[in-house]
C-alpha positions in Angstrom: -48.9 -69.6 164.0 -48.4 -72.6 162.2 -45.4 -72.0 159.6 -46.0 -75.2 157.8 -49.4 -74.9 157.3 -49.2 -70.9 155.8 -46.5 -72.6 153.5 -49.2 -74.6 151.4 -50.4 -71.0 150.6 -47.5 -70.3 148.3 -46.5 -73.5 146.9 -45.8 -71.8 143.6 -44.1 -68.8 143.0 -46.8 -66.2 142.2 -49.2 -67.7 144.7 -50.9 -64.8 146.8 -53.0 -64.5 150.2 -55.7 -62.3 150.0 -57.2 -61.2 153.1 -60.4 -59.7 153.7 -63.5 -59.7 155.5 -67.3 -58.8 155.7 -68.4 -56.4 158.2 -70.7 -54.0 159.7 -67.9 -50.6 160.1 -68.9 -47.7 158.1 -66.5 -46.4 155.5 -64.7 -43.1 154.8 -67.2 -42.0 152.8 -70.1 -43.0 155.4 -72.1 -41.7 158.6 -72.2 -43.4 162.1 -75.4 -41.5 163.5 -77.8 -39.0 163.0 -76.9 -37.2 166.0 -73.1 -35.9 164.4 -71.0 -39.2 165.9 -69.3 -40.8 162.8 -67.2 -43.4 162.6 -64.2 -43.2 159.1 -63.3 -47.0 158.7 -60.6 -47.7 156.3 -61.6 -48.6 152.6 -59.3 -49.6 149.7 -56.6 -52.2 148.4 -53.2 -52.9 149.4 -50.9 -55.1 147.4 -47.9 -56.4 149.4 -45.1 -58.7 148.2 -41.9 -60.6 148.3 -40.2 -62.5 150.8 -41.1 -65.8 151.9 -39.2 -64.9 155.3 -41.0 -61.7 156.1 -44.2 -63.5 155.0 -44.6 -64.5 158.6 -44.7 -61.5 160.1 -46.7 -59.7 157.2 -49.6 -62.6 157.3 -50.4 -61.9 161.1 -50.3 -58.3 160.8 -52.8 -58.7 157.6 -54.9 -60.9 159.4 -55.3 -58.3 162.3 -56.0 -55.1 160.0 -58.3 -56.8 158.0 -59.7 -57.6 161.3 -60.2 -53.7 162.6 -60.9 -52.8 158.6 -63.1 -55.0 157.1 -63.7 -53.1 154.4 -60.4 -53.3 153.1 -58.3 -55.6 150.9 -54.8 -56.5 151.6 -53.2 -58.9 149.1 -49.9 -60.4 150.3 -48.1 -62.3 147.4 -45.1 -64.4 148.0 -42.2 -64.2 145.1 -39.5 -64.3 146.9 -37.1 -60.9 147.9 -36.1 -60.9 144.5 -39.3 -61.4 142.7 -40.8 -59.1 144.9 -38.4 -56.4 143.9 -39.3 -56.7 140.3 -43.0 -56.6 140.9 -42.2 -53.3 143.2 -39.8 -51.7 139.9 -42.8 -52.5 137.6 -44.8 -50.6 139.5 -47.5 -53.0 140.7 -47.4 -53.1 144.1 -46.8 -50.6 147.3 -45.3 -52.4 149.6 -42.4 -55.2 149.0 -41.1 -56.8 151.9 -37.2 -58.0 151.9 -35.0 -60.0 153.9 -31.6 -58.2 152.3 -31.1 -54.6 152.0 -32.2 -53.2 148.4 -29.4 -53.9 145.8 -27.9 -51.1 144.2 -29.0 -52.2 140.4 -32.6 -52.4 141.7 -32.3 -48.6 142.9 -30.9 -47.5 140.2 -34.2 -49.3 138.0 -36.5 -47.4 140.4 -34.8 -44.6 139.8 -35.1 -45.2 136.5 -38.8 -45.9 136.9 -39.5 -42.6 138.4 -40.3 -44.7 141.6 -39.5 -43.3 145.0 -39.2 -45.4 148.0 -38.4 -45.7 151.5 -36.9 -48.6 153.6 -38.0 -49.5 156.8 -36.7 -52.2 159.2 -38.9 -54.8 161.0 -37.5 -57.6 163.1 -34.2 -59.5 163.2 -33.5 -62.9 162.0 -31.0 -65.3 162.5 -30.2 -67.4 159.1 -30.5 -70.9 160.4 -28.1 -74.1 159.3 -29.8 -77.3 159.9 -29.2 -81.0 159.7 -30.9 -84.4 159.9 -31.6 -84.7 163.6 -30.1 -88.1 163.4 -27.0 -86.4 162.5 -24.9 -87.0 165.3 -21.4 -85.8 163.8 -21.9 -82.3 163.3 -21.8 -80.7 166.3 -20.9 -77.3 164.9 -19.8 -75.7 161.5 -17.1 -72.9 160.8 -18.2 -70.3 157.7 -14.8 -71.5 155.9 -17.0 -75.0 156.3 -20.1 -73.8 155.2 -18.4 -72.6 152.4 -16.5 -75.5 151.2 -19.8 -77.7 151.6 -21.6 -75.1 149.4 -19.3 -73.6 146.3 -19.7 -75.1 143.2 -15.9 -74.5 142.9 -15.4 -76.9 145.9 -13.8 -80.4 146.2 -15.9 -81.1 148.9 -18.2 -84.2 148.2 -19.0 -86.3 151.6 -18.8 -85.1 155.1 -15.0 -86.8 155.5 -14.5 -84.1 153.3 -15.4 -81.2 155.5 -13.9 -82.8 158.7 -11.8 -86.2 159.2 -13.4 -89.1 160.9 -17.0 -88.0 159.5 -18.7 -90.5 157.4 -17.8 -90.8 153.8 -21.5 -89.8 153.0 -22.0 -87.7 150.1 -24.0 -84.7 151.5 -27.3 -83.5 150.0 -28.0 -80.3 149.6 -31.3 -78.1 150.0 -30.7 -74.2 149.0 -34.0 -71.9 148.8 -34.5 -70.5 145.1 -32.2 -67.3 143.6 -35.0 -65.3 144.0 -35.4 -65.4 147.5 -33.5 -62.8 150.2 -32.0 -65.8 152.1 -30.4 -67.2 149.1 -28.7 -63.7 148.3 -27.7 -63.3 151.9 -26.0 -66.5 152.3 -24.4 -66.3 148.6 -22.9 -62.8 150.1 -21.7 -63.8 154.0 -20.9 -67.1 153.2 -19.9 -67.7 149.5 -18.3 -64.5 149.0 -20.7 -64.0 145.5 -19.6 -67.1 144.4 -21.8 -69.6 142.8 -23.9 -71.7 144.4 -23.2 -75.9 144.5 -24.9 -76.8 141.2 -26.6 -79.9 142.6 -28.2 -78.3 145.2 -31.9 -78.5 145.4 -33.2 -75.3 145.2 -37.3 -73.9 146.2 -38.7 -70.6 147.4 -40.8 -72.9 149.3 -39.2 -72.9 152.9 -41.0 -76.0 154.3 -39.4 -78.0 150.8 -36.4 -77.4 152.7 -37.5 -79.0 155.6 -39.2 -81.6 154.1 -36.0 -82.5 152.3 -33.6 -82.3 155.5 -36.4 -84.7 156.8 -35.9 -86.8 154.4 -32.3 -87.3 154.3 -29.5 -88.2 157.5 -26.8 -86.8 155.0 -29.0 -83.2 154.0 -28.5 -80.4 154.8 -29.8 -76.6 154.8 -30.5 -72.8 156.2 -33.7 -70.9 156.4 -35.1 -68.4 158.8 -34.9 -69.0 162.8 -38.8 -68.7 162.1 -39.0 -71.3 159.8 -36.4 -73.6 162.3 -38.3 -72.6 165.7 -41.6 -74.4 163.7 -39.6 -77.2 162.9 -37.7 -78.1 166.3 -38.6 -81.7 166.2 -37.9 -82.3 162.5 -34.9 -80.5 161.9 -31.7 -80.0 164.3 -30.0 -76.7 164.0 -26.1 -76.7 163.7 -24.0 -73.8 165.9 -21.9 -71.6 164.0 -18.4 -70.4 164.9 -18.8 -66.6 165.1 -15.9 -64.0 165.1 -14.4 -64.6 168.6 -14.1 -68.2 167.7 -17.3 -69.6 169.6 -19.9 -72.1 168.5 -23.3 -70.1 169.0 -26.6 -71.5 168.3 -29.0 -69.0 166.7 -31.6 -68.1 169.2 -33.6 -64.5 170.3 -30.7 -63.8 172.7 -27.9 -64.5 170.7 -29.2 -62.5 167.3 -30.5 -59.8 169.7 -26.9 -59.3 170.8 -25.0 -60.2 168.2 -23.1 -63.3 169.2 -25.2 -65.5 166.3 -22.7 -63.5 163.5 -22.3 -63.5 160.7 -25.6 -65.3 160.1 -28.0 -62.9 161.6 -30.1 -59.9 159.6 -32.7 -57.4 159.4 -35.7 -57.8 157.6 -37.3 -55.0 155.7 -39.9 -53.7 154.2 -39.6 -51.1 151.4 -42.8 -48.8 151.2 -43.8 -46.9 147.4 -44.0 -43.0 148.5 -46.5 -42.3 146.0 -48.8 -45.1 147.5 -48.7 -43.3 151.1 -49.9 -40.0 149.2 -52.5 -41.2 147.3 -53.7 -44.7 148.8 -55.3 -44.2 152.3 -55.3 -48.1 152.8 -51.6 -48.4 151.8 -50.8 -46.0 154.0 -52.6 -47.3 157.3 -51.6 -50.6 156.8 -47.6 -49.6 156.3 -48.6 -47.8 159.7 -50.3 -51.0 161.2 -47.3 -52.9 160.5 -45.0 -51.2 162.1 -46.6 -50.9 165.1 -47.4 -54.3 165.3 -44.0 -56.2 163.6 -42.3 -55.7 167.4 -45.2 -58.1 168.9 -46.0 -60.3 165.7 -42.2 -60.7 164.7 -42.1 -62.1 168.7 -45.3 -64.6 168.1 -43.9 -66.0 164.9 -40.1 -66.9 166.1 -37.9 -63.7 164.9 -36.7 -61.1 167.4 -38.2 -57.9 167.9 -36.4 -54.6 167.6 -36.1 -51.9 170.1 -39.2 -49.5 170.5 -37.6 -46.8 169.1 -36.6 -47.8 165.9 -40.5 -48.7 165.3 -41.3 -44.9 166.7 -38.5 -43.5 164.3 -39.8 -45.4 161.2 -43.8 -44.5 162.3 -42.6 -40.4 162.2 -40.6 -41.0 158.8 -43.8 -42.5 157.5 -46.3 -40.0 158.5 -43.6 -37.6 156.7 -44.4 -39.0 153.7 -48.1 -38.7 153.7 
């Protein structure tokens, strides 16, 4: 799948991918034969939102149940983690897809709401730091580093700054918007909830990012290993100095195992209970999902969890219905 191409999709915050299709199937409410046979397709809207890193993941598994069900409607919208949440509290969607855990004052507002929920996991992700590849100094980067380069409170100016002997370049910096997941994950491991540098560029557009590393020796960035693995040969991804004092590049090995910390993450999705009572559609696609994020999370770049944890979260759901 071509990350950089389903990016022009949501240049602007509210932009949305509707995906349906014409077909022959029958639906619920239809007969196959004369003879008794019937066939119950699956009829209805969906309407999906939020982050820009599960977006991925979400657009192939739409594609593919729109596929089996043409007679349904799945509208993925892309606000960002954040801006998804707030569409999920306002009650206008049924699924919202997150890459950070729910905050608690957003729990407490669907609480308030009268909105009950439940979270399910999807794939792994390991938060990527790149550079310029005609950066030949950086060779790795501690989280005390990555903090200095990024905190408005900071000193740091120019890459002599982070390390002596590296060139007195003043470093330009590419953040995704406060709305998005990544943003709030990297303000939290790495900034400590500090705020942000204030001259950073900011976009909930992930291949802005790129484009601006791209366009700069001195840039630099992080987005998800999805949106790196897409961008291999524009971008060069800088190892990060985990716990036990190793430089580890994030791949599917080392956020599967946990050597890529503290920058790798689940990804979410949080499901409306309400919509898998009353909403057919909403329900089989939630179902669809999680029985195909394992393979699609693969295709797209992030890494897969284990089997069971898809089986657990398919029994909570059918709880719910």
């Amino acid at each position: 799948m071509n990350l950089a191409k389903a990016s022009k999709l949501f240049v602007t915050l509210g932009t949305v991918l509707t995906l349906a299709a014409c077909g022959n199937e029958t639906t619920d409410n239809e007969s196959g034969s004369e003879n008794g046979d019937t066939t119950q397709g699956i009829s209805g809207s969906v309407q999906v939102d939020g982050s820009s890193t599960v977006f991925p993941i979400m657009e192939g598994v739409a594609e593919e149940f729109s596929i089996e069900n043409p007679d349904a409607q799945v509208t993925i919208g892309v606000s960002g983690t954040g801006g998804g949440m707030e569409k999920f509290i306002a009650g206008e969607t049924d699924i919202t897809n997150a890459s950070r855990p729910m905050k608690e004052e957003e729990a407490a507002m669907l609480e308030e709401a009268g909105i009950e929920y439940t979270e399910f996991n999807l794939a792994l992700d390991g938060l990527s730091v790149v550079v310029h590849p005609d950066n030949d100094w950086v060779d790795s980067l501690t989280i005390e580093e990555l903090s200095t380069i990024w905190l408005d409170t900071s000193d740091v100016e120019t890459w002599a700054d982070v390390r002596p002997g590296w060139p007195e370049e003043e470093i330009e910096l590419f953040s995704p918007g406060t709305d998005s997941g990544t943003y709030d994950y990297f303000d939290e491991v790495v900034l400590d909830g500090e705020q942000i540098n204030r001259e950073a560029a900011l976009s909930e557009d992930d291949n802005v990012l790129v484009q601006g590393v791209m366009g700069s020796e001195n840039a630099i960035s992080y987005f998800g290993y999805a949106y790196y693995a897409e961008n291999k040969d524009n971008v060069k991804v800088v190892p990060i100095v985990n716990g036990e004092g190793e430089a580890i590049t994030p791949s599917s090995e080392t956020v599967q195992d946990g050597t890529y910390e503290p920058l790798s993450r689940p990804l979410f999705i949080y499901v409306k209970n309400e919509s898998m009572k009353t909403n057919n559609a909403a329900y089989e696609f939630a179902k669809y999902t999680l029985e195909m994020s394992g393979e699609m999370a693969t295709e797209v770049g992030y890494v897969a969890l284990e089997d069971s944890i898809y089986q657990e979260g398919l029994s909570k759901l059918e709880e719910l219905k």
